[in-house]
TINU-104269 format. One record per atom (N, C-alpha, C, O): residue in one letter; x negated, y negated, z. Coordinates in steps of 0.001 Angstrom, whole numbers, padded with zeros to 6 digits, always signed. Layout:
N
aXYZ ...
***
This chain:
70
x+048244+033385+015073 x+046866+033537+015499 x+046312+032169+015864 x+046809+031161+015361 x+045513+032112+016541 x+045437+031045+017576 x+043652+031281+017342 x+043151+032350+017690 x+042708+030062+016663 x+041284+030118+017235 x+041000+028821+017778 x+041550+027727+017656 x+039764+029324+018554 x+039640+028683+019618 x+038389+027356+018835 x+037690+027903+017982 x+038117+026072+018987 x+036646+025698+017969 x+035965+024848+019501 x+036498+024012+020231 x+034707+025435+019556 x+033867+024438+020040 x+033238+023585+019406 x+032861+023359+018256 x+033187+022940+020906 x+032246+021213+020694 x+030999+021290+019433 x+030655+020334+018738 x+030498+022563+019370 x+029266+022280+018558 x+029868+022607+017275 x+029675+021972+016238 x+030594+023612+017396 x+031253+023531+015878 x+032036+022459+015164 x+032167+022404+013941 x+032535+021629+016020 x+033438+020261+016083 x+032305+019362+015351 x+032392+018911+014209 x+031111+019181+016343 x+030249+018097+015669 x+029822+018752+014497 x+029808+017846+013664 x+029409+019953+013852 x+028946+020285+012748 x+030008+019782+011581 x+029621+019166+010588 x+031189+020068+011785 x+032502+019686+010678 x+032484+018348+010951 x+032626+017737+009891 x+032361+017521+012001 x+031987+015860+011413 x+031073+015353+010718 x+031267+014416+009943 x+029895+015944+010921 x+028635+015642+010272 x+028631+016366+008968 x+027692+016041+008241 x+029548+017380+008428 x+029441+017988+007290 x+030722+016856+006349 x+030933+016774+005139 x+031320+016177+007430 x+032514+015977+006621 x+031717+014268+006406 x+031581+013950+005224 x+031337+013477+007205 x+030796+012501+006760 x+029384+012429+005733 x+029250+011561+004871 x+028640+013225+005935 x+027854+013820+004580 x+028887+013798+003533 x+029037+012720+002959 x+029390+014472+003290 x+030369+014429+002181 x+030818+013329+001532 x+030632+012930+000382 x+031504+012855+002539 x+031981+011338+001919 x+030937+010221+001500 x+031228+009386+000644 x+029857+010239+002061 x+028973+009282+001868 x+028041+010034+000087 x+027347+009209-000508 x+028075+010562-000140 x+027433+012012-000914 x+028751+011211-002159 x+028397+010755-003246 x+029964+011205-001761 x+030484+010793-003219 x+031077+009627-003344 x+031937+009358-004183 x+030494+008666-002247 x+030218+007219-002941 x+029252+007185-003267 x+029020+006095-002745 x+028242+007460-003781 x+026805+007850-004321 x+025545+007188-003557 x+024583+006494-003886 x+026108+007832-002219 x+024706+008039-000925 x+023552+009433-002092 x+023922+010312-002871 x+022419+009068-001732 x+021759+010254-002462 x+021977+011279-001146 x+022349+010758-000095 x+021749+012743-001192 x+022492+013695-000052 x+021468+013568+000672 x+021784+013753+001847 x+019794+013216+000482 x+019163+013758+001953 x+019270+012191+002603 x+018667+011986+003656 x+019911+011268+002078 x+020161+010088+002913 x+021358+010073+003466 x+021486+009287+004404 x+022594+010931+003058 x+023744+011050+003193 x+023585+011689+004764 x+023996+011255+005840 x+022931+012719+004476 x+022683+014010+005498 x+021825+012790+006741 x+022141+012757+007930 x+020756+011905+006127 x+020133+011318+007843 x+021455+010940+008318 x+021864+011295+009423 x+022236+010120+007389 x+023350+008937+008138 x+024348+009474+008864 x+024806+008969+009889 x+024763+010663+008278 x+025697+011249+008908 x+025654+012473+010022 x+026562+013294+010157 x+024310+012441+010872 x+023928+013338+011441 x+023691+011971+012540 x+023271+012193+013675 x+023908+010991+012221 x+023245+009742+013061 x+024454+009209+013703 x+024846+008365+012896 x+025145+009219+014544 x+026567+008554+014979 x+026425+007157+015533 x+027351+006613+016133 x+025474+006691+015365 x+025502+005176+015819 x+025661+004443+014417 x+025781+003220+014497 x+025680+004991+013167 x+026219+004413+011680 x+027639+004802+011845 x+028055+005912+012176 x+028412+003613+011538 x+030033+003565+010964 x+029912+004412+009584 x+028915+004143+008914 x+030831+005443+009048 x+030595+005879+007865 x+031769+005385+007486 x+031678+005533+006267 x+033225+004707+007754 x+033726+003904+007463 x+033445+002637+006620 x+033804+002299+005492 x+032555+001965+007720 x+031901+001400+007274 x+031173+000955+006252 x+031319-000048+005553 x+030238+001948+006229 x+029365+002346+005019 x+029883+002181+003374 x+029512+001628+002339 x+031210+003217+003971 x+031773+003198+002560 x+032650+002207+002411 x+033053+002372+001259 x+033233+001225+002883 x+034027-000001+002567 x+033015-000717+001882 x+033185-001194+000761 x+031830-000812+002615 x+030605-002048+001803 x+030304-001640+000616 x+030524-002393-000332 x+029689-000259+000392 x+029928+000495-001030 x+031191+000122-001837 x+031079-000413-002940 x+032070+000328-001437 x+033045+000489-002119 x+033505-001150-002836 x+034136-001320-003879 x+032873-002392-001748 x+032996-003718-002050 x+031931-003687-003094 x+032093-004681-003802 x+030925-002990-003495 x+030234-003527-004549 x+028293-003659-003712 x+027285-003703-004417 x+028270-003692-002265 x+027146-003831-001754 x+026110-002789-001903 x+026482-001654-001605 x+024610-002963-002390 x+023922-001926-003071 x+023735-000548-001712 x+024037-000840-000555 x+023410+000360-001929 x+023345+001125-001104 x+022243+000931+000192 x+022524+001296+001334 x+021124+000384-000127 x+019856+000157+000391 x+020705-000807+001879 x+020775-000648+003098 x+021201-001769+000908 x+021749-002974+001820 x+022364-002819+002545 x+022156-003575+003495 x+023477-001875+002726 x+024810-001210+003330 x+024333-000365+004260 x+025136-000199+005177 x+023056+000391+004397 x+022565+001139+005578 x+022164-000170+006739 x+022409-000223+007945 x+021220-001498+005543 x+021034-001925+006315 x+021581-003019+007586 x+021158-003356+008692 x+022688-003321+006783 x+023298-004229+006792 x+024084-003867+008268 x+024421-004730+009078 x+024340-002124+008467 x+024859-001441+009178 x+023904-000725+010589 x+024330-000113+011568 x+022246-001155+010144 x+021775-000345+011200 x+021844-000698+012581 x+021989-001791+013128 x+021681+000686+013118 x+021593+000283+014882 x+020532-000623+015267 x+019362-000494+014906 x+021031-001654+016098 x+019945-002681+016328 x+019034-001731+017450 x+019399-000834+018209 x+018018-002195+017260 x+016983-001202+018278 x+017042-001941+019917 x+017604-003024+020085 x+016500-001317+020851 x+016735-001053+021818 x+015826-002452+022568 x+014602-002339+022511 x+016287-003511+023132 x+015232-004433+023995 x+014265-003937+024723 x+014296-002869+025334 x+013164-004905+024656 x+011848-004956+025271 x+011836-003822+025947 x+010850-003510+026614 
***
């Protein structure tokens, strides 16, 4: 048996699966849920700096998308 998965179902299982991971390096979940619904955050990322010891606050920031020029 053979199913078929679309694109939107594709992005839902990334964003459910990076929630997750961020959720049990101890992201709190409705911050887990912004970051990982956000694809301009590395969740790689995220969790290497966590995982080095960097506080959580710092590690979003340390990671955010720089905003957009003038």
């Amino acid at each position: 048996m053979r199913t078929e998965t679309t694109q939107v179902g594709t992005g839902r299982t990334v964003v459910r699966w990076r929630r997750e991971r961020l959720v049990e390096v101890g992201f709190p979940p409705a911050l887990a849920a912004q970051l990982a619904a956000d694809a301009r955050y590395d969740t790689h990322a995220l969790i290497g700096l966590v995982e080095d010891g960097c506080p959580l606050d710092l590690a979003v920031r340390i990671l955010a998308p720089l905003e957009d020029g003038p």
